[in-house]
N, CA, C and O atoms as a DFTB+ gen file, in Angstrom:
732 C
 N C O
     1  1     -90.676      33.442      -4.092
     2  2     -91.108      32.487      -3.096
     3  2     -89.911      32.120      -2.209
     4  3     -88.830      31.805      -2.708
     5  1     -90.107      32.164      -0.981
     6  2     -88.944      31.846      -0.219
     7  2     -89.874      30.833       1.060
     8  3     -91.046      30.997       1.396
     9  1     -88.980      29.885       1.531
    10  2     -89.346      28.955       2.210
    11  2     -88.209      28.985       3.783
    12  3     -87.110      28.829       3.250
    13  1     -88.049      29.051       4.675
    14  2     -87.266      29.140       5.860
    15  2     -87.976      28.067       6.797
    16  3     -89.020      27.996       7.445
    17  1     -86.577      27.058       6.462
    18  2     -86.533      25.832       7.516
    19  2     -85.390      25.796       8.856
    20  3     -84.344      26.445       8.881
    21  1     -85.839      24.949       9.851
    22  2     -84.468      24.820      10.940
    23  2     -83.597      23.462      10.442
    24  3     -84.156      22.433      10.064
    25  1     -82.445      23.598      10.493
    26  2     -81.642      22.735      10.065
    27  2     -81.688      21.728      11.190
    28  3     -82.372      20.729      11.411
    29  1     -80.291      22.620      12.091
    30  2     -79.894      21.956      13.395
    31  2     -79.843      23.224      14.302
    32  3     -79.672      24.419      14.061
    33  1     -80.078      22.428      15.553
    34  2     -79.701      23.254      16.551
    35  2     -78.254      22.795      17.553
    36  3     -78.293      21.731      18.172
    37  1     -77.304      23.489      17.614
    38  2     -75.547      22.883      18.019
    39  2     -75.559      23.367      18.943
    40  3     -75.843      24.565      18.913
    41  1     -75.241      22.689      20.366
    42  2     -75.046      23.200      21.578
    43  2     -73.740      23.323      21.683
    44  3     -72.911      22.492      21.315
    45  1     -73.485      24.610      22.309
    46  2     -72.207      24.966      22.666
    47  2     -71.466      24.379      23.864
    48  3     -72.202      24.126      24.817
    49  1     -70.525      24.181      23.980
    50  2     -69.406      23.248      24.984
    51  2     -68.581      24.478      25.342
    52  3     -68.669      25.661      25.015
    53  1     -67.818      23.853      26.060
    54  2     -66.730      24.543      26.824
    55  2     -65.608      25.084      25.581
    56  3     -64.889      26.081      25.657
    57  1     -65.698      24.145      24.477
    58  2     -64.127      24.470      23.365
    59  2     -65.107      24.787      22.165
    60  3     -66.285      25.121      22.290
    61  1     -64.515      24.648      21.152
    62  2     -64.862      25.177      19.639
    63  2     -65.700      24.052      18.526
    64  3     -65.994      24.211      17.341
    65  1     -65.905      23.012      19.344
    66  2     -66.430      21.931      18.475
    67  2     -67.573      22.343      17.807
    68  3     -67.845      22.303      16.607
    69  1     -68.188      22.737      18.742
    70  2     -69.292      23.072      17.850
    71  2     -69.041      24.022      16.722
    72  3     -69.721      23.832      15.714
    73  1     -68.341      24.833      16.715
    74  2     -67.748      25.638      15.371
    75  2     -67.739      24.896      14.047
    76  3     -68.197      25.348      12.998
    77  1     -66.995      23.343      14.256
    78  2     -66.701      22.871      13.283
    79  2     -67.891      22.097      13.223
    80  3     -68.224      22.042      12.039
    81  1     -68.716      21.453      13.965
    82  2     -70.480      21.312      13.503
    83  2     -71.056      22.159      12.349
    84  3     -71.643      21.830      11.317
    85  1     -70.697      23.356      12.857
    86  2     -71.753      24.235      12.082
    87  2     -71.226      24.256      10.961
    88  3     -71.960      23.946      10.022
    89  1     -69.486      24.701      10.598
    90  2     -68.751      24.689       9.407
    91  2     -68.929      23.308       8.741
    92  3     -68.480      23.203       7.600
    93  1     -69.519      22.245       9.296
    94  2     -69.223      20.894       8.038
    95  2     -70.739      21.121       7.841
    96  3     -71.125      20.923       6.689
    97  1     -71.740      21.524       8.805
    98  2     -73.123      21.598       7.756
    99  2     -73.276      22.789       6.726
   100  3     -74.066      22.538       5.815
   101  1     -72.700      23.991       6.688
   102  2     -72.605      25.162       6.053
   103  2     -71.811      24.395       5.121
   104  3     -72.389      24.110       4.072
   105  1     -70.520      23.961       5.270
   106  2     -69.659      23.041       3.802
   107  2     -70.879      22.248       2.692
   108  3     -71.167      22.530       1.529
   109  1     -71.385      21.230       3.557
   110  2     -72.823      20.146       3.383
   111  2     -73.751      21.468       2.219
   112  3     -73.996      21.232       1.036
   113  1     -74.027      22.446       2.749
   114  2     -75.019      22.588       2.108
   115  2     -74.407      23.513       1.022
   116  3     -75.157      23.672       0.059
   117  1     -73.115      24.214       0.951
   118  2     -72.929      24.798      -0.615
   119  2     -72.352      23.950      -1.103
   120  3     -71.791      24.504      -2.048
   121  1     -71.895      22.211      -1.122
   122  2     -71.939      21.312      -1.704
   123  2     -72.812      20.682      -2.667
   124  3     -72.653      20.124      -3.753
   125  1     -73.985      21.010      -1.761
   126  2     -75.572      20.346      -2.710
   127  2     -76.058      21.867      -3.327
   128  3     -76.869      21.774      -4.248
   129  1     -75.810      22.736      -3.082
   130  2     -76.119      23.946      -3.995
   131  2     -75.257      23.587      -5.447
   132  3     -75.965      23.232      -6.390
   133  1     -74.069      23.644      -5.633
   134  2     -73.390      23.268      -6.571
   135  2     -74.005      22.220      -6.974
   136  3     -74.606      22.456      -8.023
   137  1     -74.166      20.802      -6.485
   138  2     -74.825      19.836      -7.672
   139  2     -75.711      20.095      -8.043
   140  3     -75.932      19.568      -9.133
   141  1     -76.872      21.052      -7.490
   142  2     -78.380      21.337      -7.848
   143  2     -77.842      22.133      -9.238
   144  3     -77.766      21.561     -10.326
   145  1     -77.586      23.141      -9.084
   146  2     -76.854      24.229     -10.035
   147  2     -76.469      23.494     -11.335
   148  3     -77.111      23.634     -12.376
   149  1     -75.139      22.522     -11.191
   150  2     -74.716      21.446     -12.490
   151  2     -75.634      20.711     -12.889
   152  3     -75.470      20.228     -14.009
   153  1     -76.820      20.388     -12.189
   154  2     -77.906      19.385     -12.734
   155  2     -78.723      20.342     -13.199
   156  3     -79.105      19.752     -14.209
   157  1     -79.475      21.739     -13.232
   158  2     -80.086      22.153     -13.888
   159  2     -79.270      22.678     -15.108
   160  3     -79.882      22.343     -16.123
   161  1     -78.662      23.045     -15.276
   162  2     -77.576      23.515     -16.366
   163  2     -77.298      22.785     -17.063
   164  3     -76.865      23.331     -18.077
   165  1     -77.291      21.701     -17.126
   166  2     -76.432      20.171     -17.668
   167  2     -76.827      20.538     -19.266
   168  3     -75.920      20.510     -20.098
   169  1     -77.979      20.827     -19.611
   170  2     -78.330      20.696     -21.301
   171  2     -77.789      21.878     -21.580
   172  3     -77.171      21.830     -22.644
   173  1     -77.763      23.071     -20.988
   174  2     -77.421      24.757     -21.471
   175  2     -75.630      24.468     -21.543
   176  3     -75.040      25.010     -22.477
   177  1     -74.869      23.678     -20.621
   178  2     -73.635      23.594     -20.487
   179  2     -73.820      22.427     -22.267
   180  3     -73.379      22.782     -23.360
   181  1     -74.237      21.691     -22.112
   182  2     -73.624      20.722     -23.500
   183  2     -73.709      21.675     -24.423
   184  3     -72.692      21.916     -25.074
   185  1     -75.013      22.474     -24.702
   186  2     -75.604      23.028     -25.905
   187  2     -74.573      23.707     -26.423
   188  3     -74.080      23.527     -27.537
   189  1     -74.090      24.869     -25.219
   190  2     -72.770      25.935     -25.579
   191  2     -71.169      25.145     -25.355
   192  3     -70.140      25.760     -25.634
   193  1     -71.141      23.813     -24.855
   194  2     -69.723      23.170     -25.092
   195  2     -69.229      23.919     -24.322
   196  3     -68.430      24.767     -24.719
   197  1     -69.566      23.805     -23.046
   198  2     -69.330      23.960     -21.682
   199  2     -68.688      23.117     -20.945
   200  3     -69.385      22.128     -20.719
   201  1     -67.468      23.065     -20.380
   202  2     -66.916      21.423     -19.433
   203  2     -66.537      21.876     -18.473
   204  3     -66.779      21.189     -17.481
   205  1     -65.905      22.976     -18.267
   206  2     -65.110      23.390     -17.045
   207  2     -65.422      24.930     -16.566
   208  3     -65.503      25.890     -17.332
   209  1     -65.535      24.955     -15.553
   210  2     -65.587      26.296     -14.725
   211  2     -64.259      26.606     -14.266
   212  3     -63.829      26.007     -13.281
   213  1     -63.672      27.323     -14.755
   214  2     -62.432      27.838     -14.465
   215  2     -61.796      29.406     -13.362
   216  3     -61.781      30.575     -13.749
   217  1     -61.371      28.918     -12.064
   218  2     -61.066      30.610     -11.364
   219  2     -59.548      30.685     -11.242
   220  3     -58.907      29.805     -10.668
   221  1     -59.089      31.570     -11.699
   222  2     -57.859      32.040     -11.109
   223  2     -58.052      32.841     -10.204
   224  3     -58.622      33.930     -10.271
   225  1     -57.349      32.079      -8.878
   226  2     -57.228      33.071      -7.581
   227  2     -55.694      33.487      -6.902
   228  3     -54.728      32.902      -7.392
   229  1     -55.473      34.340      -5.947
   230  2     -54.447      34.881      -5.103
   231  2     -54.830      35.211      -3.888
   232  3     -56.037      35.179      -3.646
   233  1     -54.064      35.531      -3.042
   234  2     -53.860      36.093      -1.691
   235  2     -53.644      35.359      -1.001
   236  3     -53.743      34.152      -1.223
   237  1     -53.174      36.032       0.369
   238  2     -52.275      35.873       1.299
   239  2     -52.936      37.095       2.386
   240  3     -53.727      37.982       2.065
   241  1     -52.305      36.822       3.862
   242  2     -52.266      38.375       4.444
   243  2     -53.294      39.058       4.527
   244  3     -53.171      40.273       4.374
   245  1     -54.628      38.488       4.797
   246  2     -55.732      38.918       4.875
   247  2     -56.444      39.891       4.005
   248  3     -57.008      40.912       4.398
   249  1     -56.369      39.521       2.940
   250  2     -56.952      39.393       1.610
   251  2     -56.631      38.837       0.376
   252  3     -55.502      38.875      -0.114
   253  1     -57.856      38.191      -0.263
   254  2     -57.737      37.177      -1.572
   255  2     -59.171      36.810      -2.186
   256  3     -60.221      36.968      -1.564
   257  1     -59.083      36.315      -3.447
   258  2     -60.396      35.611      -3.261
   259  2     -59.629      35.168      -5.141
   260  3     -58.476      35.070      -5.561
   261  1     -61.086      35.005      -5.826
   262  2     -60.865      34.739      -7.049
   263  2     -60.757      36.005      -8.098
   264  3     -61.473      37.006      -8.073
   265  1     -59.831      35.761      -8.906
   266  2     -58.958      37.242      -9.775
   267  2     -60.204      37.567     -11.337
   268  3     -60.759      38.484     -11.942
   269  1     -60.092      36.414     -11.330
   270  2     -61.076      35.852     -12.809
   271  2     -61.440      34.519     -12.890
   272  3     -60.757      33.497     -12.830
   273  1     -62.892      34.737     -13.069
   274  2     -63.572      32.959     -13.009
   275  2     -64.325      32.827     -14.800
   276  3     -64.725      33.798     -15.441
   277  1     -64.334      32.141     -15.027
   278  2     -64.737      31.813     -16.653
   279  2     -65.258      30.443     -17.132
   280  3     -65.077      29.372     -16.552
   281  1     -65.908      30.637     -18.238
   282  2     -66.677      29.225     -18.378
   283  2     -65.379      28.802     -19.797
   284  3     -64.858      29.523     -20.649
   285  1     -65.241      27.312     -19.488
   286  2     -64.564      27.129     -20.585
   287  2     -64.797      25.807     -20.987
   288  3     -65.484      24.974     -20.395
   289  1     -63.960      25.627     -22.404
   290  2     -64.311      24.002     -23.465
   291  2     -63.516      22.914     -22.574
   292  3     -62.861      23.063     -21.543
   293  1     -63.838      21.648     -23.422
   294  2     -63.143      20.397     -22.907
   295  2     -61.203      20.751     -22.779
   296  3     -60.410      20.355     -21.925
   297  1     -60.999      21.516     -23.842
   298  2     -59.385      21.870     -23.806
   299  2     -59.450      23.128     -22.658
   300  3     -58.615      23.969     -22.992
   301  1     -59.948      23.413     -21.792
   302  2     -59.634      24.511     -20.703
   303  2     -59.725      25.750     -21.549
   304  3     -59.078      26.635     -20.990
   305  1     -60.303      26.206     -22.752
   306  2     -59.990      27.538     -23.129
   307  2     -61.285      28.023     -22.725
   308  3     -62.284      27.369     -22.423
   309  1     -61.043      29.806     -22.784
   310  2     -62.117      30.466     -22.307
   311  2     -63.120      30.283     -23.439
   312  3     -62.900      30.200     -24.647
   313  1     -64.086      30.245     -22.879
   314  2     -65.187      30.096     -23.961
   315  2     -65.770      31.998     -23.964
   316  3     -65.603      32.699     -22.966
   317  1     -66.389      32.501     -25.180
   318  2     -67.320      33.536     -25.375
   319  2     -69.124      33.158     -25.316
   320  3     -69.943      32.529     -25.987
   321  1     -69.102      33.632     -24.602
   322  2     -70.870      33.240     -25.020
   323  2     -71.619      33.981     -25.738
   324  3     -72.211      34.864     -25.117
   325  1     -71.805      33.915     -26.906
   326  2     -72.708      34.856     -27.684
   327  2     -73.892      35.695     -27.157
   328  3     -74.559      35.014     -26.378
   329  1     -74.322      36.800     -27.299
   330  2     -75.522      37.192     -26.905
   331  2     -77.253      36.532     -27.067
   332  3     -78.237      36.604     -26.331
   333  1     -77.100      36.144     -27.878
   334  2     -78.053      35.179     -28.638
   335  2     -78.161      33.808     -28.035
   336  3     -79.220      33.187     -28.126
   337  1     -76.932      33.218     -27.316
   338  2     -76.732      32.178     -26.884
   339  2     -77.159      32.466     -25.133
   340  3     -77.721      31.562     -24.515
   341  1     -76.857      33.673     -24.512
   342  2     -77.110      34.119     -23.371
   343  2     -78.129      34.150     -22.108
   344  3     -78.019      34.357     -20.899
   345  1     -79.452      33.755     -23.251
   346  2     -80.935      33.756     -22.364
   347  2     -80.813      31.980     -22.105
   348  3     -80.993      31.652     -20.932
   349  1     -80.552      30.937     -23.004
   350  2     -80.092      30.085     -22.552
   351  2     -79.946      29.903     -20.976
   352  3     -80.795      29.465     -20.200
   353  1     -78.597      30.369     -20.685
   354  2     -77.858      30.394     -19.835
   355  2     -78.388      30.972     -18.506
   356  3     -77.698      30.992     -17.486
   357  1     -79.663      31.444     -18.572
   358  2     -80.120      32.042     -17.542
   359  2     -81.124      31.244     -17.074
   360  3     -82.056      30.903     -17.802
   361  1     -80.987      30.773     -15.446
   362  2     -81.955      29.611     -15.263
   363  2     -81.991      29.798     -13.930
   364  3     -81.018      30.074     -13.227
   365  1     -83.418      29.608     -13.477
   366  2     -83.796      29.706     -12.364
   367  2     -83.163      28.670     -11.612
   368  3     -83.091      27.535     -12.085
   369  1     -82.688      28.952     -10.467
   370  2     -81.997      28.464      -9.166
   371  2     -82.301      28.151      -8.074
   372  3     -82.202      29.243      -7.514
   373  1     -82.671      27.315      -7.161
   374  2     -82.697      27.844      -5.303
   375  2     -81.380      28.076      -5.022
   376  3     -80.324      27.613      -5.454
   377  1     -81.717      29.013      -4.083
   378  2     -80.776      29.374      -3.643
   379  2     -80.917      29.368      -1.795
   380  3     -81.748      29.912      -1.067
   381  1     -79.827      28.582      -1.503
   382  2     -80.260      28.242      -0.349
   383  2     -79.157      29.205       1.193
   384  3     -78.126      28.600       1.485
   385  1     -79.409      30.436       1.948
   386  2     -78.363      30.520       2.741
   387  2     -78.793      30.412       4.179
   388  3     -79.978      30.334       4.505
   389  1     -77.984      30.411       4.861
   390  2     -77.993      29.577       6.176
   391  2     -77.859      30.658       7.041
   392  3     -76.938      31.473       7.007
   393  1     -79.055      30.649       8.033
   394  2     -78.614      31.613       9.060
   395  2     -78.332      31.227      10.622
   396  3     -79.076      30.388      11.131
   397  1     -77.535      31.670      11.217
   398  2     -77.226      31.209      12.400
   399  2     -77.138      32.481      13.628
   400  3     -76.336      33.403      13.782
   401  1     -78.882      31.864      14.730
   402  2     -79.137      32.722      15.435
   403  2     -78.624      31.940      16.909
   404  3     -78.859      30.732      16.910
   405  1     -78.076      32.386      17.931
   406  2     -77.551      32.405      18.611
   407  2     -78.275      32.590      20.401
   408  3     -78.548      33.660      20.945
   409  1     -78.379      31.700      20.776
   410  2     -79.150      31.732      22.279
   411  2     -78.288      31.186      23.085
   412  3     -77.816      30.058      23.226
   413  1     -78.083      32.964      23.968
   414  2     -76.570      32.959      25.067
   415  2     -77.292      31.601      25.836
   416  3     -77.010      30.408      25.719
   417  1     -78.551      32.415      26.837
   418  2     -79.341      31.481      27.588
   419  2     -79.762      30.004      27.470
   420  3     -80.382      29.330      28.292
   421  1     -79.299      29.664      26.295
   422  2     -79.057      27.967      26.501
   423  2     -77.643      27.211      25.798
   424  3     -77.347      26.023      25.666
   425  1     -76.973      28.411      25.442
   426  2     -75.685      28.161      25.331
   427  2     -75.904      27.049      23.772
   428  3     -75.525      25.888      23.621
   429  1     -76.551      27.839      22.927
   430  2     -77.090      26.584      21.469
   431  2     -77.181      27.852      20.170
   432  3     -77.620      29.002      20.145
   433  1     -76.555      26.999      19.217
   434  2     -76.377      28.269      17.979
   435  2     -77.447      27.195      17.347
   436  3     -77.239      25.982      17.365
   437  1     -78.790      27.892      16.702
   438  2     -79.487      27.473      15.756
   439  2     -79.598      27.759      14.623
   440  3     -79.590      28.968      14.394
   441  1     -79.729      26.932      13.585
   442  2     -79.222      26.892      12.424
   443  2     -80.292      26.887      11.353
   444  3     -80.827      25.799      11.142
   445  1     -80.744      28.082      10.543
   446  2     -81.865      27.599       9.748
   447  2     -81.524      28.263       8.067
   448  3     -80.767      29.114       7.601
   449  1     -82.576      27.307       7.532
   450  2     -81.848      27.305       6.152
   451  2     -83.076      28.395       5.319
   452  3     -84.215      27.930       5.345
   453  1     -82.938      29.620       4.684
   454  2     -83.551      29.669       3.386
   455  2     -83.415      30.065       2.126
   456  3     -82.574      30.793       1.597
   457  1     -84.671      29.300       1.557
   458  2     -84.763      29.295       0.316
   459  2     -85.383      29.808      -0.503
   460  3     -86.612      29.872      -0.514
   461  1     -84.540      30.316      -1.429
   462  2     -85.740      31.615      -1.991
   463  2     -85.209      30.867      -3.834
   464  3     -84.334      30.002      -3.830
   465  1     -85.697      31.219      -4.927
   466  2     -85.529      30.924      -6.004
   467  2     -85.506      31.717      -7.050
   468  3     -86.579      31.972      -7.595
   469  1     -84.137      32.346      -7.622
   470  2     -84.415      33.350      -8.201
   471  2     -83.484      33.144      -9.948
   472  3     -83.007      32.039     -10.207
   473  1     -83.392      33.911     -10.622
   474  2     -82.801      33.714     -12.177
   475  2     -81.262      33.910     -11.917
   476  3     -80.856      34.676     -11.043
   477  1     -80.583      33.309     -12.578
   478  2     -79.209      33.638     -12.783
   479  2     -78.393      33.302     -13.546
   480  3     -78.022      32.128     -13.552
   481  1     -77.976      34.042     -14.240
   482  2     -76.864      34.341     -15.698
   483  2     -76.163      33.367     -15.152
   484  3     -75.809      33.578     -13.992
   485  1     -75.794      32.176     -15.721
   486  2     -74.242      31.146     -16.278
   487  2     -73.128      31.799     -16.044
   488  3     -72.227      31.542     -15.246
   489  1     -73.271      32.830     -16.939
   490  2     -71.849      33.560     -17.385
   491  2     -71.386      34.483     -16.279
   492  3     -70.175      34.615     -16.104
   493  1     -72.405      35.248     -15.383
   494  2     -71.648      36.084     -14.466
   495  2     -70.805      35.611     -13.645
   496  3     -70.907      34.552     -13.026
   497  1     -69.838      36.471     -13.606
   498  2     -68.088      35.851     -12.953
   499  2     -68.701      35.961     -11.423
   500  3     -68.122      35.018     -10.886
   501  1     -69.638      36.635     -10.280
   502  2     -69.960      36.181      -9.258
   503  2     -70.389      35.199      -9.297
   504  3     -69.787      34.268      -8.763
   505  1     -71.321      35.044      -9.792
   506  2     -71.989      33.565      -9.175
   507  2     -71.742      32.358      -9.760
   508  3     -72.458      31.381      -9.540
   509  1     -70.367      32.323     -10.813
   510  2     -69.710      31.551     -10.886
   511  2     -68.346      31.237      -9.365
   512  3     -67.806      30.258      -8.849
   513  1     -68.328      32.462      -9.222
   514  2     -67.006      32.230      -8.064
   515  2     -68.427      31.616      -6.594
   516  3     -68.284      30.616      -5.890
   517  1     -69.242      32.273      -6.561
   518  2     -69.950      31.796      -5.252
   519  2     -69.867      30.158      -5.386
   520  3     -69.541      29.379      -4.490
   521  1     -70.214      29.863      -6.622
   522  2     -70.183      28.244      -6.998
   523  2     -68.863      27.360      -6.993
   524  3     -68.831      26.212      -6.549
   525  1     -67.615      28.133      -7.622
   526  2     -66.400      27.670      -7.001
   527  2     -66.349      27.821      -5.112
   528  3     -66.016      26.887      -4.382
   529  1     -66.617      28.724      -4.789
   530  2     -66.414      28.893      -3.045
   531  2     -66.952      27.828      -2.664
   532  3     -66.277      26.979      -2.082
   533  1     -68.443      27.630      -2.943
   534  2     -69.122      26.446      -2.268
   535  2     -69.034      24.914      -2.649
   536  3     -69.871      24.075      -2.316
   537  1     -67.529      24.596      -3.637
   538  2     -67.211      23.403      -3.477
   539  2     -66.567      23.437      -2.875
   540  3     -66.112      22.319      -3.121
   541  1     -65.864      23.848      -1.997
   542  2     -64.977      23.714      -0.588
   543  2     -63.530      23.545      -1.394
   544  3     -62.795      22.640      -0.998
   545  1     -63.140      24.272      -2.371
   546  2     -62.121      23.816      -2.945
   547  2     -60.585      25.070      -2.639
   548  3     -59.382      24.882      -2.817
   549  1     -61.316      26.258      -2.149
   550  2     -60.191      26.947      -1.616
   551  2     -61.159      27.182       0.220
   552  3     -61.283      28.222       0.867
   553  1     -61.603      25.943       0.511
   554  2     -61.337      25.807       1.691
   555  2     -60.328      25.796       3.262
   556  3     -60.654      26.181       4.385
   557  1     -59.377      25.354       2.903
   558  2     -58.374      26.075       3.867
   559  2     -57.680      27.452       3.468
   560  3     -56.801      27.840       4.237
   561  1     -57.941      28.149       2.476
   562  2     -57.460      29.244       2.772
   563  2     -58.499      30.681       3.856
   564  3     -58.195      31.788       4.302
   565  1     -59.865      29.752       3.873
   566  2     -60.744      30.457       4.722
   567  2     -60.722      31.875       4.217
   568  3     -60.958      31.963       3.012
   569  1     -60.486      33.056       4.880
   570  2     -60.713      34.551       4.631
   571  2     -59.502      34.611       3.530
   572  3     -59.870      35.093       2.459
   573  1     -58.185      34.229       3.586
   574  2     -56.872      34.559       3.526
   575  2     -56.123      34.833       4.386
   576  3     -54.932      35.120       4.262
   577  1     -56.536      34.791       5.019
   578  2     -55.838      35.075       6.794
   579  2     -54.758      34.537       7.108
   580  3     -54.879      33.337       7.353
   581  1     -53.744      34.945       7.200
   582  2     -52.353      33.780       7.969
   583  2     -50.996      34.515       7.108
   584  3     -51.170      35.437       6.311
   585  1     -50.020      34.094       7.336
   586  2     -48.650      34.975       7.491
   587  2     -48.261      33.652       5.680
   588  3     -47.375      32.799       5.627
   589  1     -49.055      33.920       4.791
   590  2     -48.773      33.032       3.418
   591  2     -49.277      34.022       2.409
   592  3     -50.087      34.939       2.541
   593  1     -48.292      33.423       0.903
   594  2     -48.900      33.982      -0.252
   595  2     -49.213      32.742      -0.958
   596  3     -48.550      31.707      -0.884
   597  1     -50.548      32.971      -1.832
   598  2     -50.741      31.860      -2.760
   599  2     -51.561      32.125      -3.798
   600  3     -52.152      33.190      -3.615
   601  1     -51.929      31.421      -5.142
   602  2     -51.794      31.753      -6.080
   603  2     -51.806      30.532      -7.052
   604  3     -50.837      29.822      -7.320
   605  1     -53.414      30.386      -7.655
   606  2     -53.436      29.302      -8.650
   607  2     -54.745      29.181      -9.586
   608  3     -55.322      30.112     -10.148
   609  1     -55.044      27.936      -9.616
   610  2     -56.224      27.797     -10.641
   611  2     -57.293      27.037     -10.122
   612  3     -56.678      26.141      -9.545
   613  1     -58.398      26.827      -9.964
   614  2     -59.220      25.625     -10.155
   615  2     -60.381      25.646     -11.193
   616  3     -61.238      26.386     -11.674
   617  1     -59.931      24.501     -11.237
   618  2     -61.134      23.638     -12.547
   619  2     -62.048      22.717     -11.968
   620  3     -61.640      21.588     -11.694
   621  1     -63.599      23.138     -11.674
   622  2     -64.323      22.496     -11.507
   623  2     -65.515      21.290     -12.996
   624  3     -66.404      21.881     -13.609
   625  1     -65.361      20.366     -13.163
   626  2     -65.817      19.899     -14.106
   627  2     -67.109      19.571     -14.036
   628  3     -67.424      18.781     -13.145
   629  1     -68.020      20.020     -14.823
   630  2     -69.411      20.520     -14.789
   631  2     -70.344      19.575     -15.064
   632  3     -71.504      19.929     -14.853
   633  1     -70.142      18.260     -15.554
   634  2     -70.551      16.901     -15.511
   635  2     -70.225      16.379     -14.716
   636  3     -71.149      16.199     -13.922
   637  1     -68.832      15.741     -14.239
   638  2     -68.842      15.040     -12.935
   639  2     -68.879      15.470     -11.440
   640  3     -69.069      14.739     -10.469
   641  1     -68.567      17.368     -11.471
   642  2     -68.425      17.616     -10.066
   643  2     -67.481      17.710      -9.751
   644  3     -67.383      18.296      -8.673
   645  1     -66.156      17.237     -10.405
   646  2     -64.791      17.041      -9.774
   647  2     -64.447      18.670      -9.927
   648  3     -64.925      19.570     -10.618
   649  1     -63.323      18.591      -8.887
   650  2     -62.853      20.013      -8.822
   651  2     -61.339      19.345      -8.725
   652  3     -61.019      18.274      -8.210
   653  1     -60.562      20.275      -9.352
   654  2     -58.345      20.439      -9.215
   655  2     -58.712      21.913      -8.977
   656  3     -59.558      22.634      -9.506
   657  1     -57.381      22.232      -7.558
   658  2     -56.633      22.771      -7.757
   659  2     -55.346      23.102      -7.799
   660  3     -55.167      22.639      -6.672
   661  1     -54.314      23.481      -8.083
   662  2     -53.249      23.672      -8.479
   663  2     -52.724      24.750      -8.150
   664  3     -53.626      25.584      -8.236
   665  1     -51.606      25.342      -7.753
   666  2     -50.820      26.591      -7.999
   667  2     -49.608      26.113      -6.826
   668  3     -48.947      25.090      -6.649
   669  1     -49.734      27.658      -6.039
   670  2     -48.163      27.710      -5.419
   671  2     -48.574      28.585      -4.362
   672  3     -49.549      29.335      -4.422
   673  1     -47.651      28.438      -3.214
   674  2     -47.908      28.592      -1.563
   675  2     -47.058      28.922      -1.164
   676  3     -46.184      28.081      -0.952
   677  1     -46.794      30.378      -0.811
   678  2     -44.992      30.350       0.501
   679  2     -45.749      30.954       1.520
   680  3     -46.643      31.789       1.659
   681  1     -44.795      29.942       2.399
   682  2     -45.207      30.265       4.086
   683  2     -44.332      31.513       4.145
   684  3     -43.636      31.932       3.220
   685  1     -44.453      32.022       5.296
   686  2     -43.322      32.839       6.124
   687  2     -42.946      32.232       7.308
   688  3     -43.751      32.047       8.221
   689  1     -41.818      31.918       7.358
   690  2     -41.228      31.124       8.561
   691  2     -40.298      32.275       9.184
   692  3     -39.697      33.151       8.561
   693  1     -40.333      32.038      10.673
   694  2     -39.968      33.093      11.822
   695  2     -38.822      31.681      12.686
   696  3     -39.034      30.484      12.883
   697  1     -37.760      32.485      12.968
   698  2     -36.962      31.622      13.125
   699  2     -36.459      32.749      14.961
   700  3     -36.480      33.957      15.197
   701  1     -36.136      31.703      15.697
   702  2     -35.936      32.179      17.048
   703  2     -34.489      32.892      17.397
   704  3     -33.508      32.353      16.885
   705  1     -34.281      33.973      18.163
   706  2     -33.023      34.497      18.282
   707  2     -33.026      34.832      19.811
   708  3     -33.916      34.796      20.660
   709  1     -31.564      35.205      19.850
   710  2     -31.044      35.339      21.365
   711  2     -29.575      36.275      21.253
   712  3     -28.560      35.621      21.011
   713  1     -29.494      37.098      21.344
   714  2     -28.624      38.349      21.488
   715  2     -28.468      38.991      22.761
   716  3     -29.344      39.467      23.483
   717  1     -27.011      38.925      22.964
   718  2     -26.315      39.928      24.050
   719  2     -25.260      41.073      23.449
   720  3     -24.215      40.884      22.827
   721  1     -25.695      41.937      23.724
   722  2     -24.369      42.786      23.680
   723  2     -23.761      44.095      24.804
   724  3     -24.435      44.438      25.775
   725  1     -22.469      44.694      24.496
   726  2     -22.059      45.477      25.367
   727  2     -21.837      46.615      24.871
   728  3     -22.162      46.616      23.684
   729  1     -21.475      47.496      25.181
   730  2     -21.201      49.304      24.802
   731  2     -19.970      49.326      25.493
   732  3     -19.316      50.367      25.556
């Protein structure tokens, strides 16, 4: 079953504002995907002693993303999920993505949302990382794009919502010069 609604419709201006319109409602809505997600899960996460969603990520230099994402206990360790324990863990979802169609002739990007509802494994390391992405928590690193390396962890906590992350960042700094010489 899939359902397709219009969100908003963002008129375009002379500069980029509207860009960031569309990026805080696209933020907005894999925000409430994630709480929908932790609120249906909530008994399958206690049952298996579930607290934290854990990704280690990298990159820099126009490419990165998450290395390894994992479900883990109140002490941060990786948890195993038994096979037996596994059907559990599999629970129907909406899943909501956003499409954005574009009309030169009135100079307006329209924005519509759908929703379709389908099963999905706990444990798979995608759609655990889609669920880290859509708390906006390696939000400024966007694609990976930019003249940086970086490299860390986040822990999203699966009862309250809270997300840390942590690690380490080097810029590349370009420093200005001026040279004469003779033969």
């Amino acid at each position: 079953m899939q359902n397709l609604d219009i969100v908003k419709t963002v008129k375009k201006g002379d500069d980029f504002s509207y860009y960031e319109e569309i990026t805080s409602i696209e933020n907005e809505y894999g925000k409430k995907r994630v709480k929908e997600v932790l609120e249906k899960a909530k008994t399958a996460f206690q049952n298996n002693n579930v607290r934290y969603i854990v990704g280690d990520f990298s990159g820099g230099n126009d490419s990165g993303g998450f290395d390894n994402v994992y479900l883990a206990d109140k002490n941060k360790n990786c948890l195993t999920i038994l096979p037996k324990d596994k059907e559990e863990l599999k629970l129907c979802f909406p899943k909501s993505k956003l499409f954005k169609v574009e009309n030169e002739n009135k100079k307006e990007i329209s924005i519509y949302e759908m929703t379709s509802y389908d099963y999905h494994d706990i444990t798979n390391e995608d759609f655990l990382s889609e669920l880290l992405y859509d708390c906006g928590c390696l939000e400024e690193y966007g694609s990976f794009a930019g003249e940086f390396s970086v490299n860390g962890t986040v822990e999203l906590d699966v009862f309250t919502g809270k997300w840390n992350c942590s690690g380490s960042e080097s810029v590349e700094q370009y420093e200005n010069f001026d040279r004469e010489g003779e033969i």
